[in-house]
N, C-alpha and C positions, 0 to 999 in steps of 0.2 A: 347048124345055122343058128345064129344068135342074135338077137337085136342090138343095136343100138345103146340100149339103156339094159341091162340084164339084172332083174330085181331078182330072180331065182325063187320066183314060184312059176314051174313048168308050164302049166295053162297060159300062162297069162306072157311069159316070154317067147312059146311058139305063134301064139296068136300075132303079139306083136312082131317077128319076125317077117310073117305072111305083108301084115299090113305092110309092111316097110320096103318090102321085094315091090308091093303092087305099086306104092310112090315111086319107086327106084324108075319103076317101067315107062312113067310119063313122061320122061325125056326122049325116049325111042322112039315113042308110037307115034304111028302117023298121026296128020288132023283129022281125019276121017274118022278112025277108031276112039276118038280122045273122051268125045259124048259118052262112049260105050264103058271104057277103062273108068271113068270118074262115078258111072251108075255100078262098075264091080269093086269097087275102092269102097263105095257106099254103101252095100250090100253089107262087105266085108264087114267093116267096120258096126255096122249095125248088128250082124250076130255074135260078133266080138262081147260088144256090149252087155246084149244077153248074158252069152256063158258065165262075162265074170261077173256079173250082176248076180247070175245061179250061183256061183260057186260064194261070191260075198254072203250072200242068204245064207246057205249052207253052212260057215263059219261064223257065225253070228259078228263079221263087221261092224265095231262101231259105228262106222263112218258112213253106212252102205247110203243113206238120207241124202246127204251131202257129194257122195261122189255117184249118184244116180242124177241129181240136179247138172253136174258137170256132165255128164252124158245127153243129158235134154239140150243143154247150150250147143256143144259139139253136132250133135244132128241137128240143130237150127240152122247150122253154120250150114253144113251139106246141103238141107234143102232148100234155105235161102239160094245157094250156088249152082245147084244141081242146073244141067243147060238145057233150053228147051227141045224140042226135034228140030229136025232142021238145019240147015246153017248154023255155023258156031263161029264165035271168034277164036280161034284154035290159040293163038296168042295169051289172049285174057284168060282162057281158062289152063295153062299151062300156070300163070301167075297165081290161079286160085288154086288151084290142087297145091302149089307149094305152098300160100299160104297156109292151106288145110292141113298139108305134113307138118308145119307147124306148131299148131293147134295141136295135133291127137300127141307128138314129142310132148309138148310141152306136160299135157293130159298125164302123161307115161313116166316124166321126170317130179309130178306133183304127188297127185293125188294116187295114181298108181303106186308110188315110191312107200307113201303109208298105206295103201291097203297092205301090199307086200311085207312091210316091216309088222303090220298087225300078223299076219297069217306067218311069220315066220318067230315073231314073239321076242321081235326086238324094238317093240315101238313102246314108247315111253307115255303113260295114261295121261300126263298134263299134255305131250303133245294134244292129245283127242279132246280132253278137256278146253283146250284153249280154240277148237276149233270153233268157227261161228259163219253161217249165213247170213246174206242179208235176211232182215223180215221180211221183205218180197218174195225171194225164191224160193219154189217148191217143189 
């Protein structure tokens, strides 16, 4: 099983493989269940985070600063989204979860793309050089 994007550090393309199965599943699942699928999509994704969070530490990542800030937005997004009990518009959050698969690709085609090139020792030091946050974000 292989994602989408396959950057070939192992960790980090089973994980995203997982995530991608659980987007795949919100076109099936009923409106009933959708609540529940988008709180396990969020979970997911939240110890995602973690691990490669642990394992950037671990490799001494340049970048870990900057792509821990891209993970604070990404869960913003989720709990901005996240539905409340209750009634749902089964509708709108089918829209949101795609959006959301959005989001984490895009996450996976970015900034995932250089960690992986860091930990695999093909990334180029002015790429990392030239990186820059705003002064706001932390």
């Amino acid at each position: 099983m292989h994602p989408a994007i396959v950057l070939g550090v192992p960790e980090m393309d089973a994980d995203h493989a997982v995530i991608e199965l659980m987007f795949e599943r919100v076109s099936t699942t009923p409106d009933a269940a959708l609540a529940d699928l988008f709180r396990e999509i969020e979970a997911e994704v939240i110890a995602h985070f973690a691990r490669e969070e642990a394992l950037m530490e671990r490799e001494g990542v340049p970048v870990l600063h900057c792509h821990q800030a891209q993970h604070r937005l990404l869960l913003d997004e989720f709990a901005g989204a996240r539905p409340a009990e209750g009634a749902i518009d089964a509708a709108a959050l089918r829209r949101t979860l795609a959006t959301l698969a959005t989001f984490v690709e895009g996450h996976v085609g970015s900034v995932d793309r250089v960690t992986s090139q860091f930990l695999g020792g093909t990334l180029d030091p002015a790429v990392v050089a030239a990186l820059r946050l705003h002064a706001g974000a932390s």
